[in-house]
N, C-alpha and C positions, 0 to 999 in steps of 0.2 A: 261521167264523173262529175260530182258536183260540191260546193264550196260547203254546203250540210255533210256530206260523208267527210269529207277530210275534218273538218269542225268535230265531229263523235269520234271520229277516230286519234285526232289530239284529246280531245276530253279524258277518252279513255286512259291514255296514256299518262297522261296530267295527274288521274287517279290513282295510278300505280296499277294499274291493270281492275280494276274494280269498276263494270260494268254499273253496278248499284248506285256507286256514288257519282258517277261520269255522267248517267240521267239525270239526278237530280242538281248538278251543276248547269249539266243543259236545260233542264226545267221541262223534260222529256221522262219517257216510259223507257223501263230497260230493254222490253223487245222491239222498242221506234230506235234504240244504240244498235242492236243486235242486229237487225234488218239493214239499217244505214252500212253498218259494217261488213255485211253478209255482200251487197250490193258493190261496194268497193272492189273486196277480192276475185270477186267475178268479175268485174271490168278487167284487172290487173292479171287476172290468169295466174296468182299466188296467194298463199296467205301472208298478211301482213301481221298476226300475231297468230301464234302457239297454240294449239290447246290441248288440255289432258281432259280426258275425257268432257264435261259440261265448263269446264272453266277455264280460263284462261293462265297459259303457262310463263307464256315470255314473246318476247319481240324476236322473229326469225331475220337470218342477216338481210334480205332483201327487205324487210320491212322497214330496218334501220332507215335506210336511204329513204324510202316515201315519208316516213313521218322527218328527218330535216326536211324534202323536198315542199310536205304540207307546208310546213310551220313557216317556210319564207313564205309560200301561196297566202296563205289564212294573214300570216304579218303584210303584205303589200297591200294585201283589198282592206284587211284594217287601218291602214296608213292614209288611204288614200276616202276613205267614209270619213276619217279624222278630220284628214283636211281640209273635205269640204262641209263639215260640218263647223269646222273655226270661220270658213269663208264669210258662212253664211248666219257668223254670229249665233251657232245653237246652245243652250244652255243643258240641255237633257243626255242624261247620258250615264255611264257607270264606271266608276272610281274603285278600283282593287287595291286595297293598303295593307304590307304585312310589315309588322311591329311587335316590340316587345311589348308585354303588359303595360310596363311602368310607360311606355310614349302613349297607348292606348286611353288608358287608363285617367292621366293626372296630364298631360300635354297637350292631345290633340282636342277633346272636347270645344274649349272655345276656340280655338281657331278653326272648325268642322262648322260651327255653328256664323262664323262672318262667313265661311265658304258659299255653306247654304242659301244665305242672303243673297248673295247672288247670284245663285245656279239655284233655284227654287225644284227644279226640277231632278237635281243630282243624286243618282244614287251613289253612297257610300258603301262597301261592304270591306270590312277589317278581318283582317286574317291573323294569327298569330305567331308569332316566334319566339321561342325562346332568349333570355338574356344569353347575349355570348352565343346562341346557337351559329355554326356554319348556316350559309345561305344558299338554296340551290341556283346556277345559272338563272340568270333574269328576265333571259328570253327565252327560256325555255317553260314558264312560268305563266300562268294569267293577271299574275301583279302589274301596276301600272308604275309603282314605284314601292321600294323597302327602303324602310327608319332602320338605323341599326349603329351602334356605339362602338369607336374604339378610345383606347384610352395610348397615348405618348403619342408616338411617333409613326403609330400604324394607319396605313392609308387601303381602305377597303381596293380590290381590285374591281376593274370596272369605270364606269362614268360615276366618278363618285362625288356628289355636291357638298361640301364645307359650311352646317347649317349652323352650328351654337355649339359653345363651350359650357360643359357644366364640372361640377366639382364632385367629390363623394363626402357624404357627411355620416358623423358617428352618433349614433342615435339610443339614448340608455333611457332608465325609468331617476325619474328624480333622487331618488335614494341611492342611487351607483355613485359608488366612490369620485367616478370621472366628470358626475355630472357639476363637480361644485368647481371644476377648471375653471378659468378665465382667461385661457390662449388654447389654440391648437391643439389637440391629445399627439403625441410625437408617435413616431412606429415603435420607439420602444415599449409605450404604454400600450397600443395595438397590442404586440407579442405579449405581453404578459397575462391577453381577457381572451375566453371563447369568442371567436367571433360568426355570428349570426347575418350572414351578406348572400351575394346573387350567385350559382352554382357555378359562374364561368369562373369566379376567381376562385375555386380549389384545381383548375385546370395549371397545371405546372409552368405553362408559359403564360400566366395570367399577368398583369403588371402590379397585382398587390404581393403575389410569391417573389416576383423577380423583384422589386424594391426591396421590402424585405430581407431577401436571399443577401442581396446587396450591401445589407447594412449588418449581415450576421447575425439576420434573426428569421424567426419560424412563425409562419401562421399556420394557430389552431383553429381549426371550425366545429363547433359547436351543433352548425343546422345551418343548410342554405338552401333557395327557393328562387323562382323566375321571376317571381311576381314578390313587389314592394312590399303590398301589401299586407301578404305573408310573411316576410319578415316581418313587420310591423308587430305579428299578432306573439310571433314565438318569442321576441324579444319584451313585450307585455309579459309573456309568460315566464319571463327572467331565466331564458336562454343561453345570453350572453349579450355582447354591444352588440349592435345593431350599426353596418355599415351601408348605406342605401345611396342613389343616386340625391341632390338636393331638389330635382324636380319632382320628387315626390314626396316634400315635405309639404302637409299643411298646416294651416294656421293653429288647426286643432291637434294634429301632432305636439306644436310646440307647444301647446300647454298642457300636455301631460308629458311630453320626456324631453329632456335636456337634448337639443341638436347643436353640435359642435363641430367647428371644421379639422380638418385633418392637416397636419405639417406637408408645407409643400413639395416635398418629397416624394410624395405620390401624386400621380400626374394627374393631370386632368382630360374630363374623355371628351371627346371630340362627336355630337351627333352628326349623320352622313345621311342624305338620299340618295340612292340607288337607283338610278332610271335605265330603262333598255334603250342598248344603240340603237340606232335606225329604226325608229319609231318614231311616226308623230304624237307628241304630245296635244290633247286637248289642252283648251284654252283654262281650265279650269284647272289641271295638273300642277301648271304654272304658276297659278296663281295661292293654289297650297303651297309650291317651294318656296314663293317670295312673302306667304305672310308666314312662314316658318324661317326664313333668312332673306330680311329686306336689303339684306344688301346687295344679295345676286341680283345681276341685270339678267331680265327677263330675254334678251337676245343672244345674253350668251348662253343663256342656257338650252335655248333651240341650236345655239351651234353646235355645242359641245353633243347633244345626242344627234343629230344628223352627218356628225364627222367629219362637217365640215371645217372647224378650229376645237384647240385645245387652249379655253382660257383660261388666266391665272388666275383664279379665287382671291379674292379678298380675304382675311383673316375671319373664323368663323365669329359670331357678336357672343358677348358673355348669356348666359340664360338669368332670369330673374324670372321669381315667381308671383309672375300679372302680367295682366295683357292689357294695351291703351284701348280708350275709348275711340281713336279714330280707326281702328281695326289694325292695327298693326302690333306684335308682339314689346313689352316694357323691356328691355335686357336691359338694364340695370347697373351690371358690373362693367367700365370699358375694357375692350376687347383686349384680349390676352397676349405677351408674345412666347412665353413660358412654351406653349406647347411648339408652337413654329420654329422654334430655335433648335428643337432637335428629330425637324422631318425632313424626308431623306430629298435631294438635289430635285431627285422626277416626281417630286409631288408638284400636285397643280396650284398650291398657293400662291398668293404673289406676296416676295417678301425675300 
């Protein structure tokens, strides 16, 4: 048995059972998967997946156990290449990011690009998720870390890091009635326009239905989309308001539609890194969280995934759109207590 058969044989799995795409993750031939694989259940005297005729059916119950047993296997000897690859001060290496458009997109660019500067050698590769989508297990995953938003008092489960607070802002074409405000649009003037926003909030426990709900009023939706973007374009096309996060406002947004903020009644969302327990983090992992939130100390955050402690976060820093010339992100706004006041006792903030 060897550390390549179990590697294809999570690959495949990883794939959803699609031998096709499980090569080309490994950067292998499907019949170099199929033989790796062929090779395994001969050793084990079973098969570890299914099959109907030429394809692949399903994971049989004994197969279950080998592929957790792999994935600690394949997780240790990666743990320990990791390590001594920080020992030894290496820059080279590959970075798995999954995020929603909008962090992809309008976020991580310059900060990817101070990263680079110092890992000249680092491969990046970004994966995508939906706004709001459910996140699969983290270690079950080739992700090295997930970006991913909640908004009040929701604390992702998991090792979850407390990176920046941002706000949602209402976004129309100059000629919209709302655009000639000069405070806040309240949620009553929300309920009264189609609104054009990100698909998690038509989900029923979204926090713009439950504020709303709250105050005895109804969100319409017009049209909603994962990607900022995209709203962007349907709200051009005089859709409805346009509700988007404010990190994907640009310069050139504002001068073509009126961006206005929203009564603070509707909470503000909280970004979060996701990292897997009991993994080493490379040195460069690190140092994405800390120019993504400078205020985490870089020790506890090796604590906090090795298990060894549970530290108390600092409050996450307001988001602002720029980043300083010494390499560290501008936030802008001081940090918030609005959202802290109403998270639950076992969050990890300190406060």
């Amino acid at each position: 048995m060897t550390l390549k058969e179990l590697r294809c044989l999570l690959a495949i799995v990883e794939a959803e059972l699609n031998i096709s795409a499980a090569a080309e993750t490994m950067h292998a031939s499907q019949p170099s998967l199929s033989r790796h694989l062929k090779l395994l259940e001969d050793e084990l005297g079973f098969q570890v997946l299914a099959r109907r005729g030429r394809s692949i059916a399903g994971i049989t119950p004994a197969g279950q156990e080998v592929i957790r047993l792999a994935r600690r296997i394949v997780n240790d000897v990666g743990n320990i290449r990791a390590y001594a690859a920080n020992v030894r001060g290496e820059g080279a290496g590959e970075l798995n990011l999954t995020m929603p458009q909008t962090y992809a997109r309008h976020l991580l660019p310059p900060v990817l690009a101070i990263l680079t500067k110092r890992y000249p050698q680092l491969d990046v590769r970004i994966h995508h998720l939906g706004e709001g989508e459910p996140t699969e297990r983290l270690e079950d995953s080739r992700a090295d870390m997930i970006l991913l938003s909640t908004a009040g008092d929701r604390v992702p489960a998991g090792i979850s890091l407390p990176l920046f607070s941002w706000k949602r802002v209402v976004m129309v074409p100059r000629v919209h009635p709302l655009a000639s405000l000069d405070r806040p649009v309240t949620l009553v003037e929300l309920a009264r326009h189609a609104l054009v926003t990100y698909d998690a909030s038509r989900r029923p426990d979204s926090s713009l239905r439950r504020v709303l709900g709250q105050a005895g009023l109804r969100a319409r939706f017009a049209c909603s989309a994962q990607d900022a973007d995209l709203i962007k374009v349907y709200v051009r096309a005089g859709l409805g308001v346009g509700l988007v996060g404010e990190l994907a406002v640009e310069d050139a947004d504002r001068e073509e539609f009126a961006v206005l903020e929203v009564e603070s009644s509707l909470p503000e969302c909280v970004a979060w890194a996701l990292v897997p327990s009991g993994r080493v983090l490379r040195d460069y992992t690190v140092d994405l969280i800390r120019l993504l939130a400078p205020q985490l100390p870089a020790d506890d955050i090796r604590r906090a995934i090795d298990g060894s402690a549970r530290p108390l976060w600092p409050p996450p820093r307001a988001w602002d759109a720029g980043y300083a010339d010494v390499g560290e992100p501008r936030l802008g706004r001081p940090p918030t207590r609005t959202t802290l006041n109403h998270l639950p006792q076992q969050s990890t903030y300190l406060g």
